[in-house]
C-alpha positions as CSV (number, residue, x, y, z in Angstrom):
1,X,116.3,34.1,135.8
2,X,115.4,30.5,135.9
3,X,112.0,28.9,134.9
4,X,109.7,27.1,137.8
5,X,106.5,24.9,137.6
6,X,103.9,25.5,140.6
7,X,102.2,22.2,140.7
8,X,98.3,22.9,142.9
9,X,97.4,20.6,144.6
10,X,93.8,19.8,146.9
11,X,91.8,17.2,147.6
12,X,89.5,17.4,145.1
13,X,87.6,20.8,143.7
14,X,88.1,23.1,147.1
15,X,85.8,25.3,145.3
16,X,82.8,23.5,145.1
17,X,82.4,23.5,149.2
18,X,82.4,27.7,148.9
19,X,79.3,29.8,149.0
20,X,79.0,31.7,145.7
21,X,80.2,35.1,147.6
22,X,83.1,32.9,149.3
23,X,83.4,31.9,145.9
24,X,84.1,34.6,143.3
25,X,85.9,37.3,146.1
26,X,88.2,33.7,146.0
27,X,88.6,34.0,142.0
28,X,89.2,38.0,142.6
29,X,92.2,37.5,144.8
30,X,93.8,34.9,142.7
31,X,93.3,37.4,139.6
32,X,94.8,40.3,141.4
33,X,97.9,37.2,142.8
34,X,98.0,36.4,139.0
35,X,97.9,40.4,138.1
36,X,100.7,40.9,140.4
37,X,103.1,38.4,139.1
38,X,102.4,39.4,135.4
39,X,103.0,43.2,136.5
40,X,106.4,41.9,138.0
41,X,107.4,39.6,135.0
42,X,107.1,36.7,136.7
43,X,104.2,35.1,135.2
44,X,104.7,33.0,132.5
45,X,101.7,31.4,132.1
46,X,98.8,30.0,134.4
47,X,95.7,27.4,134.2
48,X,93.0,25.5,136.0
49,X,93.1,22.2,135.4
50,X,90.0,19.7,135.1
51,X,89.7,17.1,137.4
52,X,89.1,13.9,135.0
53,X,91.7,13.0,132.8
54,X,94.3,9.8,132.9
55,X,97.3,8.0,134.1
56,X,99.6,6.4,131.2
57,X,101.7,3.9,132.8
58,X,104.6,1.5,132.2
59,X,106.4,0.1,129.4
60,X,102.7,-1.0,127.8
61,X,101.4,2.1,128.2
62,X,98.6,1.5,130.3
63,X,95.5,3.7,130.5
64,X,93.9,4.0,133.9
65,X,91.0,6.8,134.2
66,X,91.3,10.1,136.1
67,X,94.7,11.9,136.8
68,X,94.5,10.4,140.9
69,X,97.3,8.6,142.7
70,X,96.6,6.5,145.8
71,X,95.9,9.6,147.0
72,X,92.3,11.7,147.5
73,X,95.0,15.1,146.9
74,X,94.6,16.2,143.1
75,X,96.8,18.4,141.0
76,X,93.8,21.5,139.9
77,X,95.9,24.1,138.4
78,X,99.5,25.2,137.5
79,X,101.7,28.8,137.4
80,X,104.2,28.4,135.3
81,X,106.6,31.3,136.7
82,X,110.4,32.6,136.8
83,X,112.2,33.4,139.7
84,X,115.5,34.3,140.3
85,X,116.1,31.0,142.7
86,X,114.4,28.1,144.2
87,X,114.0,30.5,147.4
88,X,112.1,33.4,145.6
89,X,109.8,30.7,143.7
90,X,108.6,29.2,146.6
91,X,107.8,32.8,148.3
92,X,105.9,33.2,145.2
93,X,103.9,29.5,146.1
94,X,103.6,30.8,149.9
95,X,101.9,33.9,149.0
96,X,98.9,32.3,146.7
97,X,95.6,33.3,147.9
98,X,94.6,29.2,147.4
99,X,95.6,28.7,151.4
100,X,93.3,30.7,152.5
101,X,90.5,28.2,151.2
102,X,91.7,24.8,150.8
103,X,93.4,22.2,152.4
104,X,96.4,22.9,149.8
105,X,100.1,21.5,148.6
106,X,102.0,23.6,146.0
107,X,104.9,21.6,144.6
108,X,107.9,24.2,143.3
109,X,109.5,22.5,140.3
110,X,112.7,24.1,138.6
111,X,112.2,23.3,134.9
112,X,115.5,21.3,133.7
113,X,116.7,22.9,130.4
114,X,117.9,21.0,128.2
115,X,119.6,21.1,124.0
116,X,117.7,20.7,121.6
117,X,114.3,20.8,123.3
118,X,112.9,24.3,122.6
């Protein structure tokens, strides 16, 4: 098994656009897509994430406000997952319930393991 970030990403908070039904049968499908891949041992561990923050930059260490690129597209949430190969992680990616209501990128990341780092 090898270990895979799932990067989310939207432009800006998809769910705030969703009628409160829209909203929470949204949340139930992603708990039962989060259900699933803990049932299957895939699921390592999983988060929103809020969308201030900031960017730390250069050699100075520069402090800009908020998490955002050039970009209006945001990372919101993460699945850290295993998966037997790149392949079966990004099936895992394709099948979040997150394209049914946003405008949606999920970036598939194989976690590089390295000595001496846990």
């Amino acid at each position: 098994m090898q270990e895979f970030m799932l990067f989310v990403k939207t432009n800006g908070d998809h769910l705030a656009t969703l009628s409160p039904e829209v909203q929470q049968a949204h949340i139930q499908k992603i708990g039962n897509y989060i259900g699933g891949l803990m049932e299957s041992g895939k699921m390592k561990g999983a988060q929103p994430l809020e969308l201030t923050g900031a960017v730390v930059e250069g050699n100075g260490g520069v402090v800009k406000d908020g998490p955002f690129n050039e970009s209006k597209e945001v990372i919101n949430g993460y699945f850290h997952i295993e998966a037997e190969n790149l392949e079966e992680a990004v099936q895992i990616a394709k099948n979040n319930p997150i394209f049914e209501q946003a405008d949606a990128t999920i970036e598939v990341r194989p976690i590089k393991k390295m000595e001496g780092i846990n």
